[in-house]
N, C-alpha and C positions, 0 to 999 in steps of 0.2 A: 379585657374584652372577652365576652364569652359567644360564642356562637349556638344560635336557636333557629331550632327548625318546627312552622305552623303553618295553619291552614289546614285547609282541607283536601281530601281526595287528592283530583289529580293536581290540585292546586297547593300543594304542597310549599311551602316558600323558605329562604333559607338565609336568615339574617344575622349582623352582630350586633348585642345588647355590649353595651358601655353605662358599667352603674356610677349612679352620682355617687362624689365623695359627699364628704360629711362638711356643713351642714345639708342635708336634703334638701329642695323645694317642693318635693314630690310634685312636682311638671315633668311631663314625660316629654322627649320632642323627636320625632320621626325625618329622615330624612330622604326625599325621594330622589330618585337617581337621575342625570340626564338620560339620553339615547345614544347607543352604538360607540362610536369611535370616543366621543364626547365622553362617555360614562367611562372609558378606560382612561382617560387624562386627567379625568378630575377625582381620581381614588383617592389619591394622597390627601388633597386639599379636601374632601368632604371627611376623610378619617381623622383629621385634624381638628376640624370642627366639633366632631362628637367629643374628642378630648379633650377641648376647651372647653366647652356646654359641660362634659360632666363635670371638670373640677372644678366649676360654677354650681355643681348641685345638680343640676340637671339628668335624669336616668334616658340617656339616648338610644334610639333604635337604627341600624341602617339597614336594608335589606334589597334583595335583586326581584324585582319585577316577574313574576311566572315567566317563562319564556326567553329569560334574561338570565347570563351569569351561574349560579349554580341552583339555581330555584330550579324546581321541577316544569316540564311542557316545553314542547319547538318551538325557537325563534320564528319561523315561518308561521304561527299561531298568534305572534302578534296583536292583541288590539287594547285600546286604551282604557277602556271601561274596566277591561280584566283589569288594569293595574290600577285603575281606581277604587275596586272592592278590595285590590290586594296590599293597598295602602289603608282600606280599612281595617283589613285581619292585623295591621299592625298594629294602629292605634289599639285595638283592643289588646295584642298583647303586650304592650308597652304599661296599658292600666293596669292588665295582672299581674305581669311580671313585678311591673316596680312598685303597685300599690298609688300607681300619679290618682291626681283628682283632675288633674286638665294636661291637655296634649298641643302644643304646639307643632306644624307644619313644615317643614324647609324643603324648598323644591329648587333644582338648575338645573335652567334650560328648558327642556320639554317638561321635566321635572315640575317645573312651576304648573302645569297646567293639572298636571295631575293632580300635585298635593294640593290647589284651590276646587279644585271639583270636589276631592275628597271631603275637605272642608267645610264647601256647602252643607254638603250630607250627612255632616256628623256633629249640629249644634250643640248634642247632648254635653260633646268631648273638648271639642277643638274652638279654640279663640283668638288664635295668632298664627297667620301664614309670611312665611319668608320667600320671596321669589324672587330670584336672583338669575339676570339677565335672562329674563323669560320668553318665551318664545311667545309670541303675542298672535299669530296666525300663521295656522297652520299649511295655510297653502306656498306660503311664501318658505315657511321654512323646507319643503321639500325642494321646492326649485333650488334651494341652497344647498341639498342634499345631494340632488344630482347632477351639480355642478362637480360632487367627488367622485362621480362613479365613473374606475378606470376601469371596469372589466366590460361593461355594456348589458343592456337587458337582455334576460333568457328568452327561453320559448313562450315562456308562459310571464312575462311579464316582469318579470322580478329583478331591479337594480341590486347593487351591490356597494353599499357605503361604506366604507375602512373596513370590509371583510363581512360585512352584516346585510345581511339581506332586507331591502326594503322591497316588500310583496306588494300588489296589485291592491289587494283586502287592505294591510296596512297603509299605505300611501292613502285611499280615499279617506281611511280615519281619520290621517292628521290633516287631510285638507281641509277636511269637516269642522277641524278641531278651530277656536277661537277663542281665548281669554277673554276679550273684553268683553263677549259672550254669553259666557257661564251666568247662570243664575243660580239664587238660592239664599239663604242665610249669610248677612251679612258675618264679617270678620276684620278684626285688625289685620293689618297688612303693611308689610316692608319690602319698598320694591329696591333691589339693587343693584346697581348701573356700573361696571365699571372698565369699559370702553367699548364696547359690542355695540350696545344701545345706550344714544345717548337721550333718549325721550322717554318719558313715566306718564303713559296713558293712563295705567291702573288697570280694575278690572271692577266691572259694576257692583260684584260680592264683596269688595270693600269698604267698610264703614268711615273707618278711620284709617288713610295711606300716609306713611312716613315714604319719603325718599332717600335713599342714600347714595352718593355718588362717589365716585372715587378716582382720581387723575393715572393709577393707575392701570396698567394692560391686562386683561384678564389673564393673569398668569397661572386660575387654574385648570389653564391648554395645556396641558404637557407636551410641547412638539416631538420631546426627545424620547428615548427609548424608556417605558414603563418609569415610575418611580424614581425620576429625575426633570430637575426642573428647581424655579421658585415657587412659594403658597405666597396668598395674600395674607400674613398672617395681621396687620394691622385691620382690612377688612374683616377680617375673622372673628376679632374680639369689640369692632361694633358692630356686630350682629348677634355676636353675645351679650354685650350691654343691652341693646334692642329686647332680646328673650326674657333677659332677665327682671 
C-alpha cells in the first residue's frame, strides 16, 4: 500500500494506491467511502477489498472525501458534489499513477450515490459501478440518521451522528440527493444487497444491472471497537469475480 496525496488547492485529498500484482489488467478501480459512523466500521472490509481486486490485477484507489478523514477542508463543509469531483481527481489519478485504460467504481452506502454520479460524468473513463447497499434516497436516509443523534441539535442547526456533525447545508444535500434520479451516461452496474436492503430498484444510469444478494448480515458494520469484527469475505470475492 502506498499512500498518495492530490488534488488541488484547498482540495487537497489524501489516499491509498494498492498496485496490482502481476498479471496486470491495467483496470484501475476506485473506491468511495460510506458517511460518518458508517465509514469508520466498514475500514476493514473496504481495505480488504482493494487487496483482493489488486492480487486479481487490479491497481486500486481508496481515498477520504475533502472534509472527511485526513484529506484536507472541515467536516462542517460538507457537500456531495465536492466528493463527486473528488471522486474525479481520483479517477484520474488512478489513470496516471497505474497507467489503467478504464476505471471501475465501487461505492457503500452513501458511497454508491456518489461513485454513480461520478460515473455518469466520466464516460471517457468509467464502465462499471459497484453499489453496495446503496442509499437510494436521500431524505429517508437522514430520518435514519437522526434517529442516532444522542447529543441533540445545536444553535445553529447542526445534529451529531456517531460524533460527526450533520449541518443544516449538508442534511438539505442528501435530502435532495436520489439514486434513482441521477442521470447521465449509461453504465454497468452491480447492485449488492446483503440484508439492509432487500429490494434492487437500480438506478436509471444503468444499462446493464446484475444483482447480487446474499443471506448474509451486513457484517461490514463493525459494532465493536475499531478493527474488530467479521468481513464478508465470500461477498468480496463475487464482487471481484463481478470486476473482473
Amino acid at each position: 500500500m502506498i499512500p498518495l496525496q492530490f488534488g488541488v488547492g484547498a482540495r487537497l485529498l489524501l489516499g491509498v494506491y494498492t498496485p496490482a500484482a502481476e498479471p496486470r489488467k491495467r483496470r484501475g478501480v476506485v473506491i468511495c467511502n460510506p458517511w460518518g459512523g458508517e465509514a469508520l466500521r466498514a475500514h476493514r472490509t473496504l481495505r480488504l477489498l482493494a487487496d483482493l481486486l489488486a492480487q486479481d490485477g487490479h491497481d486500486v484507489l481508496r481515498f477520504d472525501y475533502s472534509g472527511t478523514g485526513d484529506s484536507f477542508g472541515a467536516s462542517e463543509g460538507a457537500q456531495l458534489m465536492d466528493w463527486v469531483e473528488d471522486t474525479e481527481c481520483a479517477i484520474d489519478e488512478i489513470l496516471s499513477v497505474a497507467g489503467a485504460t478504464r476505471v471501475s467504481v465501487v461505492g457503500l452506502r452513501l458511497g454508491s450515490w456518489v461513485a454513480a454520479a461520478a460515473a455518469a460524468r466520466r464516460p471517457d473513463s468509467v464502465d462499471r459501478v459497484v453499489m453496495w447497499e446503496p442509499v437510494y434516497e436521500g431524505r429517508a436516509h437522514v430520518t435514519d440518521l437522526l434517529a442516532h443523534d444522542q447529543i441533540g441539535s445545536s444553535r445553529d442547526g447542526t445534529a451529531h451522528v456517531d460524533g460527526f456533525p450533520l449541518t443544516p447545508r449538508f442534511r438539505a444535500d442528501l435530502e435532495g440527493s436520489s439514486l434513482p434520479s441521477l442521470s447521465g451516461r449509461s453504465f454497468r452496474a452491480l447492485m449488492v444487497h446483503s440484508g439492509v436492503n432487500d429490494s434492487a430498484r437500480g438506478a436509471p444510469t444503468a444499462q446493464d444491472v446484475t444483482v447480487m444478494r446474499s443471506d448474509a448480515s451486513p457484517c461490514w458494520v463493525e459494532e465493536r471497537e475499531f478493527g474488530v469484527g467479521a468481513v464478508p469475505v465470500e461477498l468480496l470475492r463475487k464482487v471481484k469475480g463481478w470486476l473482473g
